[in-house]
PDB file with one MODEL, atoms N, CA, C and O in Angstrom:
MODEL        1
ATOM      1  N   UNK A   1      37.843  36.397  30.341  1.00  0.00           N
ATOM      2  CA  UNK A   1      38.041  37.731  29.817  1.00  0.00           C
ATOM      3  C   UNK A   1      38.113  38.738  30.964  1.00  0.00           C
ATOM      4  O   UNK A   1      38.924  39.660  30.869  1.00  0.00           O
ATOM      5  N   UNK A   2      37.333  38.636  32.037  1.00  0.00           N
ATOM      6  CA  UNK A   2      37.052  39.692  33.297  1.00  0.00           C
ATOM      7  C   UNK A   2      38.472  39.100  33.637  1.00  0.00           C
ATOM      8  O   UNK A   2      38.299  39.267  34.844  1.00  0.00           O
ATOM      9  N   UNK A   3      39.484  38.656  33.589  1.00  0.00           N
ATOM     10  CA  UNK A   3      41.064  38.124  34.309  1.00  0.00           C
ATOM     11  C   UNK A   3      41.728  38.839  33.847  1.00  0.00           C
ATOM     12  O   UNK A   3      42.482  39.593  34.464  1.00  0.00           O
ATOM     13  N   UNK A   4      41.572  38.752  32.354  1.00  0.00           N
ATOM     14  CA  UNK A   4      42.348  39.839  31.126  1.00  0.00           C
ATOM     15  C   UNK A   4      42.160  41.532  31.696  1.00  0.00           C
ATOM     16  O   UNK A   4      43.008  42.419  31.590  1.00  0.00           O
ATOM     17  N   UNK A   5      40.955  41.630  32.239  1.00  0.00           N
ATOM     18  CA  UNK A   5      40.238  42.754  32.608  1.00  0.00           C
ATOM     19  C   UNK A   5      41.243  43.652  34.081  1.00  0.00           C
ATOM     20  O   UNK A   5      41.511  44.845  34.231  1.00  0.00           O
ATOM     21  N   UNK A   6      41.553  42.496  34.898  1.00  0.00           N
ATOM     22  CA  UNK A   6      41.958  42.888  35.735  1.00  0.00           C
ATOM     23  C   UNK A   6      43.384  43.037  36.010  1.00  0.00           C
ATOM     24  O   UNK A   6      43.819  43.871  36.804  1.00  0.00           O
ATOM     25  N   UNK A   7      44.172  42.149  35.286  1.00  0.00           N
ATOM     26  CA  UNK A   7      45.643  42.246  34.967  1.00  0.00           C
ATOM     27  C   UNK A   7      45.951  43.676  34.482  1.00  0.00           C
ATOM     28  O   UNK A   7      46.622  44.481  35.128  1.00  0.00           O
ATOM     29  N   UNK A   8      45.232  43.977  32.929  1.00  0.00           N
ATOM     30  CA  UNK A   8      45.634  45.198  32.649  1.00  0.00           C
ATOM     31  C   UNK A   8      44.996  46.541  33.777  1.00  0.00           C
ATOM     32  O   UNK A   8      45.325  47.725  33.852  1.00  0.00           O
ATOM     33  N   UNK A   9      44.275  45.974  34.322  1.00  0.00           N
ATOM     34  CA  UNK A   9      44.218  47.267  35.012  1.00  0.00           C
ATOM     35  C   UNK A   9      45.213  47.562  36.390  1.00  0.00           C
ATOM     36  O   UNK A   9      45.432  48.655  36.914  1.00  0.00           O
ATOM     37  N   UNK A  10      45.623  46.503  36.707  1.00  0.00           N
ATOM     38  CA  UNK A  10      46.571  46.367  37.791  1.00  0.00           C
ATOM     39  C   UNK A  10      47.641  47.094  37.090  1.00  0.00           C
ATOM     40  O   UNK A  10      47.928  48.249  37.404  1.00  0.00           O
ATOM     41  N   UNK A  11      48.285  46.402  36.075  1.00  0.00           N
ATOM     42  CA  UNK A  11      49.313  46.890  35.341  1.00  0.00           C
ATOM     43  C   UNK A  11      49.109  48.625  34.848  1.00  0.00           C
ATOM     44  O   UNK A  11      50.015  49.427  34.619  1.00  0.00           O
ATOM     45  N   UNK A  12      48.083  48.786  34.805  1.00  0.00           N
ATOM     46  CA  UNK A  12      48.041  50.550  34.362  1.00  0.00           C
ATOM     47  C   UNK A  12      47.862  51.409  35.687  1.00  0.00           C
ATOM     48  O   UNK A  12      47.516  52.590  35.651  1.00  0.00           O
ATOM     49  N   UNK A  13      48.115  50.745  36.805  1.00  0.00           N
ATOM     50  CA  UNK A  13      48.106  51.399  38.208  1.00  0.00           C
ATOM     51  C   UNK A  13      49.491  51.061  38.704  1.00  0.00           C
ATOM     52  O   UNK A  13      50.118  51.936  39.301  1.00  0.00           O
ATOM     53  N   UNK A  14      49.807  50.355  38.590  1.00  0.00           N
ATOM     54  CA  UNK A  14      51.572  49.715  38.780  1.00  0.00           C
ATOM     55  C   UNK A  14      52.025  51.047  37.845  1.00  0.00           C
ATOM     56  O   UNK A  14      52.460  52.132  38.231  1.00  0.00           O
ATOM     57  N   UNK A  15      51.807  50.648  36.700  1.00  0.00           N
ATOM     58  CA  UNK A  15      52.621  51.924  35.967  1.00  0.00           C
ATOM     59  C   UNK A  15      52.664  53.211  36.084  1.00  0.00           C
ATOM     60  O   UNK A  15      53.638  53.922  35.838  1.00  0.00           O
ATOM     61  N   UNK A  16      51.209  53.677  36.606  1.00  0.00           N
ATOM     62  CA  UNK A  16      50.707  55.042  36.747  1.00  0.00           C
ATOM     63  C   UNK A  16      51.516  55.297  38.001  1.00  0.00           C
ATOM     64  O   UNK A  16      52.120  56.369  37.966  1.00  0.00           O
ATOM     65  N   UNK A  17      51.704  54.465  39.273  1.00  0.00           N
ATOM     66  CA  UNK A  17      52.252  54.746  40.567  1.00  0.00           C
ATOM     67  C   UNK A  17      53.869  54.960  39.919  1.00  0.00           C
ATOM     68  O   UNK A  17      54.631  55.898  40.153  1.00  0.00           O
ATOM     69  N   UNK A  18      53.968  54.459  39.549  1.00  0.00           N
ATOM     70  CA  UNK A  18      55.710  54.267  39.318  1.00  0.00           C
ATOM     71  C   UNK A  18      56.393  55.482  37.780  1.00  0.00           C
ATOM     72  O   UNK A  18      57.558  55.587  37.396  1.00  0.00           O
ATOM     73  N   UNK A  19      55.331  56.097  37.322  1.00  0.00           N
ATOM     74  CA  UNK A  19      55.284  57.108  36.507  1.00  0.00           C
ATOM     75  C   UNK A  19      55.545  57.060  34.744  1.00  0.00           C
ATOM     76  O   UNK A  19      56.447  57.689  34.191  1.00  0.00           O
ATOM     77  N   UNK A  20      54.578  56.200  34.049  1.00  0.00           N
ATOM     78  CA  UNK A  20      55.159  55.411  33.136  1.00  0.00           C
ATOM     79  C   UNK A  20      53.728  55.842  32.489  1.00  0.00           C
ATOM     80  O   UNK A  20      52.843  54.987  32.479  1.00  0.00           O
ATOM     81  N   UNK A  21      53.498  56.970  32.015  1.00  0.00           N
ATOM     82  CA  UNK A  21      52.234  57.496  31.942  1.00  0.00           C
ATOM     83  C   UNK A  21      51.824  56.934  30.308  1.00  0.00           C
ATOM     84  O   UNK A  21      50.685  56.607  29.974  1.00  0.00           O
ATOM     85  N   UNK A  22      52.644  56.919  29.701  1.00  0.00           N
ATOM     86  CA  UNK A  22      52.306  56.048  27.750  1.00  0.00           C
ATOM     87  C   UNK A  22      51.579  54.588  28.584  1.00  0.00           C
ATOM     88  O   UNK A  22      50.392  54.271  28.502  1.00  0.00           O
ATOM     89  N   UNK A  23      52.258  54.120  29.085  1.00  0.00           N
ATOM     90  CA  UNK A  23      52.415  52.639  29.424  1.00  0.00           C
ATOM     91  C   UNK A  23      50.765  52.527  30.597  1.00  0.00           C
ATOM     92  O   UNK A  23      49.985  51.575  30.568  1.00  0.00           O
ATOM     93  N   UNK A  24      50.620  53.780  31.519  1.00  0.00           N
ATOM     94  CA  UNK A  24      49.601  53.143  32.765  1.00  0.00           C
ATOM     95  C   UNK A  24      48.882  53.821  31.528  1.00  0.00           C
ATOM     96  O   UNK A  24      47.959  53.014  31.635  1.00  0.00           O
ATOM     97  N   UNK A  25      48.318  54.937  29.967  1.00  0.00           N
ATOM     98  CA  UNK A  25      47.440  55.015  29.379  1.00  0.00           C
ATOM     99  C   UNK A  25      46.879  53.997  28.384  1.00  0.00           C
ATOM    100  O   UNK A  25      45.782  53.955  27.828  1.00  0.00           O
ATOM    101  N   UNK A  26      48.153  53.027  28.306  1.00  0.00           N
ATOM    102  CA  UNK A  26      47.472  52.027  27.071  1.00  0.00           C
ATOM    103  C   UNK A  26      46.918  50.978  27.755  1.00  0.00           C
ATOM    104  O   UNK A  26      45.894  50.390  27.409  1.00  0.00           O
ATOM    105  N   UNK A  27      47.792  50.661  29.029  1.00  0.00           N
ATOM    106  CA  UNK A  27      46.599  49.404  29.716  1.00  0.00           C
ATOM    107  C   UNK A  27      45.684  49.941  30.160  1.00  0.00           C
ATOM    108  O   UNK A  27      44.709  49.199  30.280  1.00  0.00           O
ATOM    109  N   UNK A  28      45.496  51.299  30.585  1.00  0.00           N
ATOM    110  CA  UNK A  28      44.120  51.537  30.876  1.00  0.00           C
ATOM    111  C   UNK A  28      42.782  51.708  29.895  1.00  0.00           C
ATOM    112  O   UNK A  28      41.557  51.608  29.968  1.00  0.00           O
ATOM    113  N   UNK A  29      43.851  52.039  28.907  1.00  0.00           N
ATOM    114  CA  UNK A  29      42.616  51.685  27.886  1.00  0.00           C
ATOM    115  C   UNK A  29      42.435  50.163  27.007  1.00  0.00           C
ATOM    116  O   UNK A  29      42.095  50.092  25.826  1.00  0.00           O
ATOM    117  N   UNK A  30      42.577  49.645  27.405  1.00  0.00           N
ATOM    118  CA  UNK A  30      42.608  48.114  26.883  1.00  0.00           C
ATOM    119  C   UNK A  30      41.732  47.751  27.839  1.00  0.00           C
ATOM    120  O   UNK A  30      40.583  47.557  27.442  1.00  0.00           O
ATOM    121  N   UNK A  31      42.083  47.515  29.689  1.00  0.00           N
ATOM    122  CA  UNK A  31      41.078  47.392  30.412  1.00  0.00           C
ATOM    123  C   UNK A  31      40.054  47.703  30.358  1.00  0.00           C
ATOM    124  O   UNK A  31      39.134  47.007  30.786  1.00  0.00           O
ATOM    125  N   UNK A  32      39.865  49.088  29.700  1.00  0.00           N
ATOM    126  CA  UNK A  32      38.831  49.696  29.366  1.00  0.00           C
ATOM    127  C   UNK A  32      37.425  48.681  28.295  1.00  0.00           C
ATOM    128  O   UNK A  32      36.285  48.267  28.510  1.00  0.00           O
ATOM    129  N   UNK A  33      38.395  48.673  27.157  1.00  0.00           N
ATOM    130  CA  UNK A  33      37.187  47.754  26.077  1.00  0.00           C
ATOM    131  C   UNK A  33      37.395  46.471  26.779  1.00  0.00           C
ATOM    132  O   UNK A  33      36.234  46.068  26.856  1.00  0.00           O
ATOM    133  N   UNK A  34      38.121  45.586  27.331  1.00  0.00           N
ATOM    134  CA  UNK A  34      37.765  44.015  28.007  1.00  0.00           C
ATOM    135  C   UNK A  34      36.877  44.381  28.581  1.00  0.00           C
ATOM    136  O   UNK A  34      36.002  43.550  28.336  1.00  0.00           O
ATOM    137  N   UNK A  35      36.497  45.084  29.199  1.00  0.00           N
ATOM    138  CA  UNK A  35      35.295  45.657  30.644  1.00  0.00           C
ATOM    139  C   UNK A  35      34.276  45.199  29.910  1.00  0.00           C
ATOM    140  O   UNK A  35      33.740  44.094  29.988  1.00  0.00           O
ATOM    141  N   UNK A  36      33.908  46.512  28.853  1.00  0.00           N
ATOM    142  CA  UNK A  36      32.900  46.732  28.032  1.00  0.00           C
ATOM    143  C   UNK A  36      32.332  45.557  27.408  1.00  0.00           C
ATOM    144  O   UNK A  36      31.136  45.293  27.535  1.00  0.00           O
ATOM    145  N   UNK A  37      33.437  44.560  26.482  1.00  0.00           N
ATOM    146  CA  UNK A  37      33.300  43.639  26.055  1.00  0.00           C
ATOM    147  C   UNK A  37      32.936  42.721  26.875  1.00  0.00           C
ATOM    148  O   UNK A  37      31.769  42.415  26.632  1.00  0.00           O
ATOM    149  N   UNK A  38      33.430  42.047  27.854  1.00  0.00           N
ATOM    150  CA  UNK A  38      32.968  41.573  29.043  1.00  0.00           C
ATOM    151  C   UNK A  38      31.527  41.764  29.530  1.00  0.00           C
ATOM    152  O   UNK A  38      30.869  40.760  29.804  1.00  0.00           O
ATOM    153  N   UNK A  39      31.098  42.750  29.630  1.00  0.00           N
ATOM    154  CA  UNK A  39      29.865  43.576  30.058  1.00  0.00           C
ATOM    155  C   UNK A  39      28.720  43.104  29.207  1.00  0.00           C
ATOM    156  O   UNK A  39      27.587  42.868  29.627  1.00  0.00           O
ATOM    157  N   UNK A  40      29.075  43.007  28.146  1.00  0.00           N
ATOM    158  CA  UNK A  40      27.859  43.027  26.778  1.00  0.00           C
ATOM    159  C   UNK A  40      28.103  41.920  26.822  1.00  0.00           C
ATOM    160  O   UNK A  40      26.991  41.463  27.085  1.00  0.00           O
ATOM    161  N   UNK A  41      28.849  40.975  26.752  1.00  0.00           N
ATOM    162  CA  UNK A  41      28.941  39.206  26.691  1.00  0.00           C
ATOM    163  C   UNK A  41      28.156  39.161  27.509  1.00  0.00           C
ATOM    164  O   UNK A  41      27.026  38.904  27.094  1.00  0.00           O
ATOM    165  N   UNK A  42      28.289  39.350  28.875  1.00  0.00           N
ATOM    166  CA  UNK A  42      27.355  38.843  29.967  1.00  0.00           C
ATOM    167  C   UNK A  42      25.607  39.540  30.061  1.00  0.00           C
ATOM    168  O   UNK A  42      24.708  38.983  30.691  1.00  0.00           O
ATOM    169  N   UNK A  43      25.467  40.645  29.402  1.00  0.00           N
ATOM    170  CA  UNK A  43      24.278  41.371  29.369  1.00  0.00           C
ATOM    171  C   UNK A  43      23.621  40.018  28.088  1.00  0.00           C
ATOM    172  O   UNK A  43      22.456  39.622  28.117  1.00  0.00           O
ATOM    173  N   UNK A  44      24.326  39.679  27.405  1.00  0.00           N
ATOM    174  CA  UNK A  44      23.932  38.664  25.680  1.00  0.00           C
ATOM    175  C   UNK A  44      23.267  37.381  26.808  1.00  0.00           C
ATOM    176  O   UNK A  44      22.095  37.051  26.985  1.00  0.00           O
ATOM    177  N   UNK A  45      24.720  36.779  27.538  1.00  0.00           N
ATOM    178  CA  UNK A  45      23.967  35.801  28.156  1.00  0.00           C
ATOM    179  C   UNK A  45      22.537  35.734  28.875  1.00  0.00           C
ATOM    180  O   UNK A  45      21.618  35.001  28.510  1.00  0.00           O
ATOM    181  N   UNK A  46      22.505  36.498  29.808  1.00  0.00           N
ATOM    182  CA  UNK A  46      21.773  37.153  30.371  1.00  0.00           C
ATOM    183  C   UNK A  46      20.283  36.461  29.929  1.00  0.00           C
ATOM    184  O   UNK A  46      19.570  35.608  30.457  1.00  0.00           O
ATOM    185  N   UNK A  47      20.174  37.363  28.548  1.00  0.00           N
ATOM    186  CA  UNK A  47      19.323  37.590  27.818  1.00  0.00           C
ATOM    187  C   UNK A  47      19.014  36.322  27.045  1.00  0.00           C
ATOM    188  O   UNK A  47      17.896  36.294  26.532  1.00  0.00           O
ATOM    189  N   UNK A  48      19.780  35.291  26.869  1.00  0.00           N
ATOM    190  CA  UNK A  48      19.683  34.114  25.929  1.00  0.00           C
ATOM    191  C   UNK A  48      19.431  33.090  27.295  1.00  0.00           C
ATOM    192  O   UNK A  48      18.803  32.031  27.277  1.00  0.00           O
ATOM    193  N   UNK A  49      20.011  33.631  28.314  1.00  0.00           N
ATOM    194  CA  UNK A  49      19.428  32.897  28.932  1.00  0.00           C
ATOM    195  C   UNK A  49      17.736  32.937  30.064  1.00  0.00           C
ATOM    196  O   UNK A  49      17.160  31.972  30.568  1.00  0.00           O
ATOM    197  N   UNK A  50      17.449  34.077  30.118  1.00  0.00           N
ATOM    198  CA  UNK A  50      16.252  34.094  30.339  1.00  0.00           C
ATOM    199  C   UNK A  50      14.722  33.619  29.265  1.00  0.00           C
ATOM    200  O   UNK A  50      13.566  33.376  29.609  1.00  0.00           O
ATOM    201  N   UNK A  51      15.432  33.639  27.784  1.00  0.00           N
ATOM    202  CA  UNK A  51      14.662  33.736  26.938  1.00  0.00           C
ATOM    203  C   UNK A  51      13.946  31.804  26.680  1.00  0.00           C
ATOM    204  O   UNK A  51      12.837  31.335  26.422  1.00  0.00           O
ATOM    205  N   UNK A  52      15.597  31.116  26.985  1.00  0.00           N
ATOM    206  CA  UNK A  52      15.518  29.482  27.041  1.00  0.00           C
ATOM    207  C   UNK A  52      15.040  29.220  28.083  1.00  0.00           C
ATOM    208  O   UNK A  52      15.590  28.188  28.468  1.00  0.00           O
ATOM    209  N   UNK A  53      14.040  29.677  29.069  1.00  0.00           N
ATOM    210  CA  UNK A  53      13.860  29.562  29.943  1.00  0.00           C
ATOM    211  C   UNK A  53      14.897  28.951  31.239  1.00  0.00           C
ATOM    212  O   UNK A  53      14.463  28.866  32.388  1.00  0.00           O
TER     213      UNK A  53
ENDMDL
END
């Protein structure tokens, strides 16, 4: 998912440089929730895994 994470954000900086401002706002917001989502998956593990010792 953090791969997914980084493609679109490449792609919303590719676009943003090259002036494609619909296009660098929707991958940036997509990158945006993979992050998040990403973030809380790994905060879950984290946590399930300290708990199993």
């Amino acid at each position: 998912m953090l791969k997914w994470t980084v493609i679109f954000l490449i792609v919303a900086i590719i676009a943003g440089v090259l002036g494609f401002g619909g296009v660098a706002a929707g991958a940036a917001g997509i990158a945006k929730i993979l992050f998040f989502v990403f973030l809380v998956l790994f905060v879950i593990s984290l946590i399930s895994g300290r708990v199993r010792g």
